[in-house]
C-alpha positions in Angstrom: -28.1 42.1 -9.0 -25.0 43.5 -7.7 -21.5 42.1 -9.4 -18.3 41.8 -7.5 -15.1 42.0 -9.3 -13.2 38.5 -8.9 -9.4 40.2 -9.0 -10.6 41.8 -5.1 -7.0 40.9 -3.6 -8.6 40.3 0.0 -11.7 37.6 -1.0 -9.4 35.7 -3.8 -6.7 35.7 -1.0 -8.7 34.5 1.4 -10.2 31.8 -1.1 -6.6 30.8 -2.0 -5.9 30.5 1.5 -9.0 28.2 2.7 -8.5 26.1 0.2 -5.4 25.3 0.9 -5.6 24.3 4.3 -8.5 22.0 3.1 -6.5 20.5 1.0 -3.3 20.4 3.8 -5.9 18.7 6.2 -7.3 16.4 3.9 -4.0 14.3 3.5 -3.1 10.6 4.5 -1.1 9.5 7.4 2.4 8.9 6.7 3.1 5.4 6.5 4.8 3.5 9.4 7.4 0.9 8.5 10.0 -1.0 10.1 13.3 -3.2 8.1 15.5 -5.6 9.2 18.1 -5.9 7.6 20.3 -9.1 6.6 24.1 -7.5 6.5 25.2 -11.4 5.8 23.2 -11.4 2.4 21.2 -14.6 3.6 18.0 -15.0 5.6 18.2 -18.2 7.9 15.5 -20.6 7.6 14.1 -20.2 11.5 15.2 -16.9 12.0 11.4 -15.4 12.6 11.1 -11.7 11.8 9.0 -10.2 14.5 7.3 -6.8 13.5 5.5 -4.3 16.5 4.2 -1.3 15.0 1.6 1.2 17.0 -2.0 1.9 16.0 -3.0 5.2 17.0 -6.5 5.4 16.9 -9.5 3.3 17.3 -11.5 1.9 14.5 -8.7 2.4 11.7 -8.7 0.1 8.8 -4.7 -0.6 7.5 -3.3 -2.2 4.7 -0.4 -4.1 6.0 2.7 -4.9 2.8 5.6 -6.8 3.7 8.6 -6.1 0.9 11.2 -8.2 0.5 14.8 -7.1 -1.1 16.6 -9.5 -2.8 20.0 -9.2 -5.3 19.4 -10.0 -9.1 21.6 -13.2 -8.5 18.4 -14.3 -6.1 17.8 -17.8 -7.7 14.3 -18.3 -6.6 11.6 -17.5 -8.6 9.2 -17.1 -5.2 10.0 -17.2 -1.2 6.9 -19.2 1.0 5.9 -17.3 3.9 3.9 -18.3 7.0 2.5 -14.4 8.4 1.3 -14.8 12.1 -0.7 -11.2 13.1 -1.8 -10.1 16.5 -3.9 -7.2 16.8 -3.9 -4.0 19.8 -7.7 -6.0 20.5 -6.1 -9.7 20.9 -7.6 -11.0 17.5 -5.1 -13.4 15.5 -5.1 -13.9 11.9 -2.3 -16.7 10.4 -1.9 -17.0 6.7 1.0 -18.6 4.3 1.9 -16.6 1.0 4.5 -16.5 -1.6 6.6 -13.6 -2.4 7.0 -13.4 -6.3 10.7 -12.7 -7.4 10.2 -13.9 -11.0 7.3 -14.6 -13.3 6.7 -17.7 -14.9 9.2 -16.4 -17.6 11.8 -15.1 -15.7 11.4 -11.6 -15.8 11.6 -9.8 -12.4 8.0 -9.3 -11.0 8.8 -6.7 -8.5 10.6 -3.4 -8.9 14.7 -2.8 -9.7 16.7 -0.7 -8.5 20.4 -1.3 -9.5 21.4 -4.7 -8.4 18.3 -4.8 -6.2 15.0 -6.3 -7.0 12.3 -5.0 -4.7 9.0 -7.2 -4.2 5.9 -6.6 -2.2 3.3 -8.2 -1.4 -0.1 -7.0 0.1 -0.4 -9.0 3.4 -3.7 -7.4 4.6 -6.6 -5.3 2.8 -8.2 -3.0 5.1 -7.3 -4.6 8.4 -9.8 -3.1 10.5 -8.1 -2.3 14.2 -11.1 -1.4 17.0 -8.8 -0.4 19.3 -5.9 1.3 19.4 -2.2 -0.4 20.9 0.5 -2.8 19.4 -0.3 -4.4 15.8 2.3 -7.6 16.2 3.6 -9.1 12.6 5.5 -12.4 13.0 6.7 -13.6 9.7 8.8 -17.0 9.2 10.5 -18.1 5.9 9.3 -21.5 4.6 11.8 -22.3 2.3 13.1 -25.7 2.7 16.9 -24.4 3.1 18.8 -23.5 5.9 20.0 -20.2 4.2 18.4 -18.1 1.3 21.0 -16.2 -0.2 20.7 -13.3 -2.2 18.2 -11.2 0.8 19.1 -8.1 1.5 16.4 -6.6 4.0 12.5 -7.5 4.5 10.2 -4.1 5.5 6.9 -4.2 6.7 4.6 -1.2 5.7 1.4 -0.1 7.6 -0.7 2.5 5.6 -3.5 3.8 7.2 -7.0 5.0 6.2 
């Protein structure tokens, strides 16, 4: 049996190097997002926020988050939601949610961040996209009042797999 020394400086180099572009190829996409952003501090009751964001490829499975910002001074504990998707094949999926701000004992649920509190919300699993075009995200504040003060900017997120 014949024994190679491992410290050979071209084989471990070359190891070092296939391995590494391996691991380089092997990496997610970047996510895509897309924020609007309230410069009034208030998010009017029947202003819809329309999202378009492409899909690249066919037969793609995507999580889709929205996140919401809000100040500290935010007084509602959770926002209502009404979510209106369109996928690139023409399939529709409608679906109401609420946004947790605060838990049940006040305690910010999402993430801070100074005076910010940032909250997300997972508004698709896995979305599976057969073709590849325009993914359209309508999403419309329910709250009863004309104004909800306190919003900063909402973000939609699609992460790919």
């Amino acid at each position: 049996m014949t024994k190679y020394p491992l410290n050979q400086k071209g084989i471990l180099s070359s190891a070092l190097l296939i391995l590494m572009l391996f691991l380089a190829s092997c990496g997610h996409d970047k996510p895509l997002e897309r924020n609007v952003d309230f410069p009034t501090g208030s998010w009017q009751r029947y202003n819809k926020l329309k999202f378009e964001l492409p899909v690249k490829e066919n037969g793609k499975t995507l999580d889709v988050i929205f996140e919401l910002r809000c100040k500290k001074s935010f007084v509602y504990d959770e926002i209502p939601l009404n979510m209106i998707l369109d996928t690139p094949s023409g399939e529709e999926r409608i679906k109401e949610y609420l946004i947790q701000i605060r838990d049940k004992n006040g305690n910010y649920s999402g993430t801070l961040n100074g005076d910010t509190c940032i909250s997300r919300i997972f508004l698709k699993r896995k979305l599976y996209c057969s073709k590849k075009g325009i993914l359209k995200v309508e999403i419309e504040n329910l709250n009863p009042r004309m104004k909800t003060e306190g919003v900063i900017s909402a973000r939609l997120i699609l992460i790919g797999h």
